[in-house]
C-alpha positions in Angstrom: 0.0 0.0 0.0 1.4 3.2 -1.2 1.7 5.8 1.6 -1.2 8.5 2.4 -1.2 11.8 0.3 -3.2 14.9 0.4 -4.2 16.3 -2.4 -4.6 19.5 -4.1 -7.6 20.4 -5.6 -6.9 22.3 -9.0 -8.9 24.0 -11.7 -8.0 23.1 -15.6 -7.4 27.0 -15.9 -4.6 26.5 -12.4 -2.9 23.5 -13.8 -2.0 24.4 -16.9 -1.0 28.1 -14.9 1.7 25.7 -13.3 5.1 27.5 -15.0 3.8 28.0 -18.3 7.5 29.3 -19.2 9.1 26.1 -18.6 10.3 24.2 -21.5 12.3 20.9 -21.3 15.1 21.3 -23.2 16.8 24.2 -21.9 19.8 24.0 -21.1 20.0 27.0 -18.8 17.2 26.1 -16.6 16.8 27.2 -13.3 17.6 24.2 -10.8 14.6 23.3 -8.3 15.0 24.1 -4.9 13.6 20.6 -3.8 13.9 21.0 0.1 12.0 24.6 -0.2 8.9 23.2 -2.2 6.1 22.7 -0.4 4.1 19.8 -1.0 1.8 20.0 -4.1 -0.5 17.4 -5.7 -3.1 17.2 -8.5 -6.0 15.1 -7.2 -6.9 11.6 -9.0 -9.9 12.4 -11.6 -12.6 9.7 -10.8 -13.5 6.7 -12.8 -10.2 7.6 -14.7 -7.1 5.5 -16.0 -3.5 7.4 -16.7 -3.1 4.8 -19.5 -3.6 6.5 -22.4 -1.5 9.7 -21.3 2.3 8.0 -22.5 5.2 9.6 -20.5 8.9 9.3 -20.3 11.2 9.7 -16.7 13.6 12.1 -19.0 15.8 12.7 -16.4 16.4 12.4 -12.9 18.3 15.6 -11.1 19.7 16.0 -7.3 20.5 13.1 -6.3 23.9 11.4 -6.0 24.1 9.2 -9.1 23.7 5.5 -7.3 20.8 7.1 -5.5 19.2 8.3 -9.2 20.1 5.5 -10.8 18.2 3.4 -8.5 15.3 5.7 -8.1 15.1 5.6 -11.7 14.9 2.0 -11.7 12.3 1.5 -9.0 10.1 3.8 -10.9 10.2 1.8 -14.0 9.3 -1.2 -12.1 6.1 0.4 -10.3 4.6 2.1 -13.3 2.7 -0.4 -14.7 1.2 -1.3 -11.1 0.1 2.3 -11.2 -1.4 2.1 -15.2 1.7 4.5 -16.4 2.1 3.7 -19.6 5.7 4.8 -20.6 7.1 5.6 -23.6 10.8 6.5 -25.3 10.9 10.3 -25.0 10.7 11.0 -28.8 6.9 9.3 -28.9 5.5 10.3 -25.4 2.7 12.4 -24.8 4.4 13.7 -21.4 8.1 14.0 -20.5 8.8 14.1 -16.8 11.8 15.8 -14.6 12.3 14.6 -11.5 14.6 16.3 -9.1 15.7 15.0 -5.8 17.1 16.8 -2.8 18.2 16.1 0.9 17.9 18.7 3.8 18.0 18.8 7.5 14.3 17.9 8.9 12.3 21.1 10.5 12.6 19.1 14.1 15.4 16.9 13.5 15.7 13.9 11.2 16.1 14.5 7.5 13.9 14.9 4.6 14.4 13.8 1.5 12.0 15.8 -1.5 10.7 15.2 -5.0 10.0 17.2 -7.7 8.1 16.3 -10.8 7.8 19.1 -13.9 5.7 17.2 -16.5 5.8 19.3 -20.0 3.6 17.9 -22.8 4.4 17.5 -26.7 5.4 21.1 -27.0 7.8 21.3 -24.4 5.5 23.5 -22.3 5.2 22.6 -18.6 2.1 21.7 -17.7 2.0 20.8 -13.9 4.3 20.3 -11.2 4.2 17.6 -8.1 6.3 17.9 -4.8 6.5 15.9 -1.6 8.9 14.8 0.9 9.7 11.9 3.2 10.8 11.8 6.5 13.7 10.2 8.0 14.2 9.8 11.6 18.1 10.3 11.7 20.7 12.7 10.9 24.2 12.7 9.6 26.9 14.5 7.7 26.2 13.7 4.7 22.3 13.2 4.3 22.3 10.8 1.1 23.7 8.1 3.3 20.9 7.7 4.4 18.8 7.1 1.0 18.9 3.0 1.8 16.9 1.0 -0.3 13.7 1.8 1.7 13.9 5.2 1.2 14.4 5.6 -2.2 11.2 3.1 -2.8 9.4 5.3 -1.0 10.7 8.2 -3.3 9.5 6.3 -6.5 6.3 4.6 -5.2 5.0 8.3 -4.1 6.3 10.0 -7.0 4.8 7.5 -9.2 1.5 7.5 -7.5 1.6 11.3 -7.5 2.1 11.3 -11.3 -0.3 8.8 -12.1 -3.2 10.7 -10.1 -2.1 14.1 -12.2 -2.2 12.2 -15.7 -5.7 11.3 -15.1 -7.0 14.6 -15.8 -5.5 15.0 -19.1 -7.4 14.8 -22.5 -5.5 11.7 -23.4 -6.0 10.0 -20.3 -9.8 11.0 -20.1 -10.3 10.1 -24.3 -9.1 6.5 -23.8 -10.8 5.5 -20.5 -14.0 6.8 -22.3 -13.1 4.5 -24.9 -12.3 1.5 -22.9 -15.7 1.8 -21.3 -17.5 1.9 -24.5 -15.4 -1.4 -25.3 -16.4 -2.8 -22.1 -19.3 -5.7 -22.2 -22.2 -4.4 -21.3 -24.0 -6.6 -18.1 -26.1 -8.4 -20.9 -23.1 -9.5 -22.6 -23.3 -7.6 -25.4 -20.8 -4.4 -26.8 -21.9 -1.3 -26.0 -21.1 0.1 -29.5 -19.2 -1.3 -32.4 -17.5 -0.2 -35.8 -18.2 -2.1 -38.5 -14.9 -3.2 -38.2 -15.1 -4.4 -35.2 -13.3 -1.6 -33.4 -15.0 -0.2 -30.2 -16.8 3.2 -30.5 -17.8 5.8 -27.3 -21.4 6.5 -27.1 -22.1 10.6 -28.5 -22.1 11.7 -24.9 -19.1 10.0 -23.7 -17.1 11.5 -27.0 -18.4 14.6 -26.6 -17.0 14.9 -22.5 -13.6 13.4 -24.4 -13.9 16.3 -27.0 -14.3 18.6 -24.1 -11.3 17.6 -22.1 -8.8 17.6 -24.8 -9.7 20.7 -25.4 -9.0 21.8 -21.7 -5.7 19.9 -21.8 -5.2 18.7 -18.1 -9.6 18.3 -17.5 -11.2 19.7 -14.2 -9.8 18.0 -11.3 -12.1 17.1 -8.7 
């Protein structure tokens, strides 16, 4: 079970306010201030699958290398737990930075934070995702303590976190209307077919589809 988060509640209009200027292939970007962020979510749209938004971890920032590499890793292994569908970065819908930092805790301990800018297919930045996990120790150098449980932690939230955003984007919203249309209805039979065979959405289903993808990231609630 993935640990507890709170959420933020967003309007399409606020998410896609999230650092409009950003664009993910500049190389003179500012560096995130992991450990200053406060904790910022996009709330899980209901009845919603991230599958049909693709994404790509483009890079991973912060972190000692070891510690990246293996963050990097454990991400890749929970994403299609969470429905992530990924992606090589030239085909995905969404390319994702992640940036990682390590800071003395506000009452002892340390805290380890994430960072997640997620630009879509014009290299805009469309939302961004921070959190942080507690350790109860301190040393010198706070990466020693990014053991194996830590860093699970790391990519199990940040997946999570990610996951509930992608829900409310058009691509996300268009192909979990689609995949209920394909679903059997209780009688047994399709709930609309092409003549080809190919599942079609009912008129008010692809019109709430049309909507979203026009809103880009769709009303999260």
């Amino acid at each position: 079970m993935r640990p507890t988060r709170a959420s933020l509640h967003l309007l399409p209009a606020a998410v896609l306010a999230l650092g409009l200027a950003g664009c993910v292939d500049t190389a003179n970007q500012a560096r995130v201030d992991a450990g200053a962020a406060a904790p910022q979510k996009i709330v899980r749209r209901d009845g919603v699958s991230p599958r049909g938004a693709t994404m790509a971890l483009a890079s991973v920032e912060g972190a000692p290398q070891p510690v990246a590499d293996a963050f990097t890793s454990d991400f890749a292994a929970v994403a299609p737990s969470l429905d992530l569908t990924t992606r090589d970065q030239k085909t995905a819908a969404y390319l994702v930075r992640a940036y990682i930092s390590a800071y003395p805790g506000d009452q002892g301990g340390t805290r380890f934070s994430y960072v997640l800018d997620v630009f879509d297919r014009r290299k805009v930045r469309v939302a961004r995702i921070t959190d942080d996990v507690p350790v109860k120790a301190t040393t010198a150098d706070p990466w020693q303590l990014a053991d194996v449980k830590v860093v699970q932690t790391l990519a199990d939230r940040s997946a999570g976190d990610l996951a509930d955003a992608l829900t409310n984007t058009s691509e996300a919203v268009a192909g979990s209307a689609v995949a209920s249309a394909a679903a059997p209805a209780r009688d047994g039979s399709q709930v609309a077919a092409s003549a080809a065979g190919a599942s079609v959405a009912p008129p008010r289903v692809a019109a709430g589809a049309a909507q979203a993808a026009r809103l880009g990231f769709a009303d999260a609630r």
